[in-house]
N, C-alpha and C positions, 0 to 999 in steps of 0.2 A: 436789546432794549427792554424786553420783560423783564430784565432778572435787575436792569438798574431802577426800572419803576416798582420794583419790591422793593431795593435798600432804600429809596427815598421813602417808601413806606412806613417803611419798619426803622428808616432814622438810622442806616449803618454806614456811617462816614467814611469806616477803613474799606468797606467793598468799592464806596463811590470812586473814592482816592486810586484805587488798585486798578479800574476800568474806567481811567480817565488816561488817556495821553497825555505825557509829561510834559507836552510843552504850549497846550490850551489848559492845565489841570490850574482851578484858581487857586490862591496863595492861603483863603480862610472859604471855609465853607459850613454855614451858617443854619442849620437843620430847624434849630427847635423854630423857624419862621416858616419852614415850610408848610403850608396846607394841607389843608386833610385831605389828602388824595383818597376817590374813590372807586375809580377804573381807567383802563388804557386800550384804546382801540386804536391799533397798526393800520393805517389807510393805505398803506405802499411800501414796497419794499426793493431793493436790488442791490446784486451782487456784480461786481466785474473783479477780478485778483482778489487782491490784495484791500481792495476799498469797496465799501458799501455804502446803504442810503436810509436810509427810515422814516418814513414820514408819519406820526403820529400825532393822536389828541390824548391828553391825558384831562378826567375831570377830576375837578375838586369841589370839596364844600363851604361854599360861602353861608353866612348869617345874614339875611336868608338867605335860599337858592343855591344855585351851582355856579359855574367858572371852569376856564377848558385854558390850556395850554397847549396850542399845536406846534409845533416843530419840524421841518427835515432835517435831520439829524447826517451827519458822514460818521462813516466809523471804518477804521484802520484794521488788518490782522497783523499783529506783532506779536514773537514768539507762537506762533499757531491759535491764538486766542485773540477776540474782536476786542479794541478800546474806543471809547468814545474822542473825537476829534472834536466837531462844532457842530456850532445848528443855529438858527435864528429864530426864537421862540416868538409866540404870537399868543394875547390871550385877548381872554374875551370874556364874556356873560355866555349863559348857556341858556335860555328858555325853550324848555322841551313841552310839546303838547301834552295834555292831560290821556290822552293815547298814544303816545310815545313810549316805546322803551322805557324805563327809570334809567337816569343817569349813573344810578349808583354800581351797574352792572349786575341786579337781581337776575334779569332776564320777566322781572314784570313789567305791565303798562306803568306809565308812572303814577295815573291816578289810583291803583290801586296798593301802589307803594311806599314813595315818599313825599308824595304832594300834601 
């Protein structure tokens, strides 16, 4: 899941493509729309074979504020390497306290971050 929330990052379509199951993978996949992702926190995780689960938030940067995308995600092992299968994403606003964390993943409060 870390290594698909970098390519979305960094905007690398042939990794997404290559770690997407071929038979959920979409037909066109549309990057330069995707948001400015700013960090990914793994809230769960699990293994049984062959199939896996991920449940994660991913934040972004909205004008103003922030924005989260959470998912449980399934994911497949084929040929010995994990690919992404489905997930039903869920998003939202994020309003974090002014002593909260920063969303952005500094590891500061936010008020001394990016509020």
């Amino acid at each position: 899941m870390r290594s698909r929330f970098s390519a979305y990052v960094l905007k690398l379509e042939d990794y997404l493509r290559t770690s997407w199951h071929h038979s959920t993978q979409p037909a066109e996949l549309d990057l330069d729309r995707s948001p400015d992702w700013a960090s990914l926190r793994i809230l769960e995780s699990s293994e049984s074979g062959d199939k896996g689960r991920v449940h994660f938030q991913a934040i972004y940067r909205l004008n103003p504020g922030w924005g989260f995308l959470q998912e449980d995600s399934e994911f497949v092992r084929e040929d010995g390497r994990w690919v992404y299968l489905q997930g039903e994403p869920q998003e939202g606003i994020l309003k974090p306290g002014r002593n909260d964390p920063c969303p952005c993943g500094s590891g500061r409060k936010f008020k001394a971050c990016c509020l």
